[in-house]
C-alpha positions as MATLAB code, in Angstrom:
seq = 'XXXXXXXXXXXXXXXXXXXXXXXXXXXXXXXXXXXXXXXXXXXXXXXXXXXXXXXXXXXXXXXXXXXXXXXXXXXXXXXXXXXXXXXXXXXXXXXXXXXXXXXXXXXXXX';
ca = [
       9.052  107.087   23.836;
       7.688  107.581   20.234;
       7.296  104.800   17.983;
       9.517  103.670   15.834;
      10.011  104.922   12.623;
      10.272  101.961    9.522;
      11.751  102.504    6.406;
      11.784   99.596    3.802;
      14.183   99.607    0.688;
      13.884   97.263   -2.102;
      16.591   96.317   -4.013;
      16.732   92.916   -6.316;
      20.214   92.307   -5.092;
      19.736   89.267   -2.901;
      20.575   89.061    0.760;
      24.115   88.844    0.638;
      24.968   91.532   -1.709;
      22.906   93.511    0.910;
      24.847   92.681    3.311;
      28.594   93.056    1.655;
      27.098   96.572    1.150;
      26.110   97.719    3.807;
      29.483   96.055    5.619;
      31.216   98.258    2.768;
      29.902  101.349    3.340;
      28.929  101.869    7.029;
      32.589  103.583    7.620;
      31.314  106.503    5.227;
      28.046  106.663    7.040;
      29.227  109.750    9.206;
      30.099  111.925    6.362;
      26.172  112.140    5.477;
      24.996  113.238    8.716;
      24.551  117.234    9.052;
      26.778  118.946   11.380;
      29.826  117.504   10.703;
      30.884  115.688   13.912;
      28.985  112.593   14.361;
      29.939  109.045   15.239;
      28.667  106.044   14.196;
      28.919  102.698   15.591;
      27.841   99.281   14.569;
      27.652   95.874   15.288;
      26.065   92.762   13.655;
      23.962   90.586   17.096;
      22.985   88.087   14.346;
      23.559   87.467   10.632;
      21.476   89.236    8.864;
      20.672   91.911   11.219;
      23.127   95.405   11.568;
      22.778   97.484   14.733;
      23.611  101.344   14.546;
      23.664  104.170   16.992;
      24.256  107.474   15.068;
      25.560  110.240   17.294;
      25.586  114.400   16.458;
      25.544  116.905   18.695;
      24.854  114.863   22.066;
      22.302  112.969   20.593;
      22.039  109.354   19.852;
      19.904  107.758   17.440;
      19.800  103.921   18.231;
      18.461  101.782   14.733;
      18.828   98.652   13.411;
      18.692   97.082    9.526;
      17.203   93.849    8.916;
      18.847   92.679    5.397;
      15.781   90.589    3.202;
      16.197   89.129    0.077;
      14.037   91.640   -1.450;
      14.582   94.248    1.056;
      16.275   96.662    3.595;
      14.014   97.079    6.637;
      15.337  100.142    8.685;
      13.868  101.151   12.099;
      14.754  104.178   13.666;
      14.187  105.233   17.237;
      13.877  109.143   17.280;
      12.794  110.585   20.921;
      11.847  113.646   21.849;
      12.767  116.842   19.289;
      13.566  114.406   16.222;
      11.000  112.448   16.618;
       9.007  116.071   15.318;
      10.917  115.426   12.271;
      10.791  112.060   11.449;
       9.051  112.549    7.784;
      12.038  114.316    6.399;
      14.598  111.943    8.755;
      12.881  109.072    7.061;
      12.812  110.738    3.629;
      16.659  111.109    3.574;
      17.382  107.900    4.943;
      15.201  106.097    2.073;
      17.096  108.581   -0.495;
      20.647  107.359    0.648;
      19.641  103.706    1.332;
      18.206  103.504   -2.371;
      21.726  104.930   -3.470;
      23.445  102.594   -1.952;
      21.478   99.898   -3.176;
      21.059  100.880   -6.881;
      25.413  101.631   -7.169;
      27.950   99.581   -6.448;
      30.791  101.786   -6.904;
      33.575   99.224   -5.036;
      33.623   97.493   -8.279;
      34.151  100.985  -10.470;
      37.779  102.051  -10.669;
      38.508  105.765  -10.553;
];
């Protein structure tokens, strides 16, 4: 199995703003993965800590996100063709997980 790959986001929000986020927004996590038909699934084993399996066109991507005070600490497990493509993986998961940090768009009416 290939290594993981880790992807840290800051963010000056504190911990629990983090958190409320991510708790927020996991249900539209789906809608940003290529292909149209994936699943996502998620869980919290402790209190700061979010477990996610992504799954697309029978493949699963297991990863988990530590929430910091000062930062998101992703770690994806990519095996066997995606973990070829883990720069741009990574590079799209840092570009959404800085959006998500920097707006807060459950506040905004519209």
């Amino acid at each position: 199995m290939a290594e993981p790959t880790i992807i840290d986001i800051s963010h000056s929000l504190g911990r629990e703003e983090a958190k409320r986020r991510m708790e927020n927004r996991v249900g539209k996590l789906a809608s940003h993965i290529p292909g149209g038909a994936a699943t996502v699934t998620s869980s919290w084993p402790s209190a700061d800590r979010m477990v996610l399996t992504v799954s697309t066109m029978g493949v699963e991507v297991p990863c988990t996100i530590d929430a910091e005070d000062t930062r998101l600490r992703i770690t994806l497990h990519l095996s066997g063709m995606l973990s070829l493509m883990a720069g741009p993986i990574a590079a799209v998961v840092r570009q959404q997980g800085e959006r998500l940090m920097l707006e807060d768009r459950s506040t905004t009416k519209t």
